[in-house]
C-alpha positions in Angstrom: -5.2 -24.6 1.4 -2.0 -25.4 3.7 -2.1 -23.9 7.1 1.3 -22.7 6.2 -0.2 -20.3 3.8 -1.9 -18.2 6.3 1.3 -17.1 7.1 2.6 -15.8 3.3 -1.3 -14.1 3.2 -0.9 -12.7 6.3 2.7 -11.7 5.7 1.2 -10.4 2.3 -1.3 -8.0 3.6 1.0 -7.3 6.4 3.1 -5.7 4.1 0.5 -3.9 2.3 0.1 -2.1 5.0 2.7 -1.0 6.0 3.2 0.6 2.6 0.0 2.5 3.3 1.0 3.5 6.8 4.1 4.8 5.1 2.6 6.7 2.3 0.0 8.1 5.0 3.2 9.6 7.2 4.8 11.1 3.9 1.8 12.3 3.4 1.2 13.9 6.9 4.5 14.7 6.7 4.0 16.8 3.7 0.7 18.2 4.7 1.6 22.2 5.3 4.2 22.1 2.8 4.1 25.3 0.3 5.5 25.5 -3.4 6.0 28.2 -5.5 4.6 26.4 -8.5 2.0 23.8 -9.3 4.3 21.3 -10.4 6.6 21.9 -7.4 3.8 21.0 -5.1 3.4 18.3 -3.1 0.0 15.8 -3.5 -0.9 13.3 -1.3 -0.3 9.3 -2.0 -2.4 6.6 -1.7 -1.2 2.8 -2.5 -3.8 0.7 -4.8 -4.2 -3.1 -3.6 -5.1 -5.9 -5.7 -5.8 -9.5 -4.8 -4.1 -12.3 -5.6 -6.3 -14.6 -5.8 -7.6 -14.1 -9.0 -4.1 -15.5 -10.3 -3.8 -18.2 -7.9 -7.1 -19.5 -9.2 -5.9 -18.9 -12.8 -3.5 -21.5 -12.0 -5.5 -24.1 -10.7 -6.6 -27.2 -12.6 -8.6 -30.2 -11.4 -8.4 -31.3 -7.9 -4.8 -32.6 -7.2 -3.3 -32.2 -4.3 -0.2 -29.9 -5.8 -2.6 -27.9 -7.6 -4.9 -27.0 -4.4 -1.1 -25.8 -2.6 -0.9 -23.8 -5.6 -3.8 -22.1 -5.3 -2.9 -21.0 -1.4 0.9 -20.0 -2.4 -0.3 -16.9 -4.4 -2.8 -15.8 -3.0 -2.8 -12.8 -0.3 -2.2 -8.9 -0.9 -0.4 -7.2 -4.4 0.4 -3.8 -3.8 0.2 -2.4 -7.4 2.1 0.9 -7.1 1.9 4.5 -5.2 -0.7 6.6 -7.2 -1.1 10.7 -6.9 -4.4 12.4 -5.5 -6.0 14.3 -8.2 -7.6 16.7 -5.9 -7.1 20.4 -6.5 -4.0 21.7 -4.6 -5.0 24.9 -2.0 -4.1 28.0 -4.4 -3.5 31.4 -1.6 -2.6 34.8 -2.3 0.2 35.5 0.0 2.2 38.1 -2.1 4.8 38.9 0.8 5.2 35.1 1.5 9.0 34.3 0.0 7.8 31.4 -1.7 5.2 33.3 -3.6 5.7 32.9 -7.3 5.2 36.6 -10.3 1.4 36.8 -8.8 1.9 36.4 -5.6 0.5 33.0 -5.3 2.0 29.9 -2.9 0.6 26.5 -3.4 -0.5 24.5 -0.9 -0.7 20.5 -0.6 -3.9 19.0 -1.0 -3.4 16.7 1.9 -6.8 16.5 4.3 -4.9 16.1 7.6 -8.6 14.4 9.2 -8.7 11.5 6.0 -4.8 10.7 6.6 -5.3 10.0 9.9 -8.3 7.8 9.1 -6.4 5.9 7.0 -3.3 5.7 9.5 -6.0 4.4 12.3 -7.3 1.6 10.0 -4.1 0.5 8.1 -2.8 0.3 11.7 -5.7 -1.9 12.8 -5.7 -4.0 9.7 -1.7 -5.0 10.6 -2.5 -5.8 13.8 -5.5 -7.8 12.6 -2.9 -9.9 10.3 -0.7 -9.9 13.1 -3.0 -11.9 15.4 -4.4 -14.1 12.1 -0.7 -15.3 12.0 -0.6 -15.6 16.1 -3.3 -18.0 15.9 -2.2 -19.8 12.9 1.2 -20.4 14.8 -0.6 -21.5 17.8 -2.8 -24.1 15.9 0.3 -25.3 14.1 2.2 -25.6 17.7 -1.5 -27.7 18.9 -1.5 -29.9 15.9 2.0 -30.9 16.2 1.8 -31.7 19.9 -1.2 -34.2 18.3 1.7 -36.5 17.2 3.6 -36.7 20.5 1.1 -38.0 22.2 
């Protein structure tokens, strides 16, 4: 693997999470919202990661030296898509609330305010970790090229 391919991994996860710190402050965002209806309702999002590796190895054959770059190229962090929880949504009679629907019911979202911020706390910390992978690769790339100078 290139050290120039720690930066599009790094850059890859990165990314991913900063999908997943922005899906965590819709989701905090949305946390006390109320609905009249179930479908209406608000339900916390969570993004589902896949490697890439799996596909960069897919691609490599024999030991050449353009095959190996291959294999770094693709490999890093594949955010799949923005799933819904399918925990039950907070169901409260509240008949003189004016978003209470015939029965006097209001729908709450099922956002667990203590598990978002969890997630914010270690998507946060996993950016930051990428951040300083990246750091160091740019610092090594810096030292190596200071090898040729001198």
């Amino acid at each position: 693997m290139s050290l120039f391919n720690i930066f599009n991994i790094s850059g890859s996860a990165m990314s991913a999470q900063s999908v997943r710190l922005n899906t965590t402050a819709s989701n905090l965002a949305n946390a006390n919202s109320v609905s009249s209806s179930v479908d209406e309702t608000y339900r916390a999002r969570n993004p589902v990661f896949a490697t890439a590796l799996s596909d960069a190895q897919g691609n490599y054959r024999g030991n050449s030296l353009t095959n190996q770059s291959q294999v770094g190229q693709s490999a890093g962090v594949k955010v799949m898509g923005i799933v819904e929880s399918d925990k039950p949504l907070q169901i409260e009679y509240a008949p003189n609330h004016p978003m209470a629907d015939g029965n006097g019911y209001i729908y709450r979202s099922n956002v667990n305010v203590t598990e978002e911020m969890a997630n914010m706390i270690s998507a946060s910390r996993s950016y930051q970790t990428n951040v300083q992978v990246a750091d160091t690769a740019k610092t090594m790339t810096q030292r190596l090229l200071r090898l040729g100078q001198g």
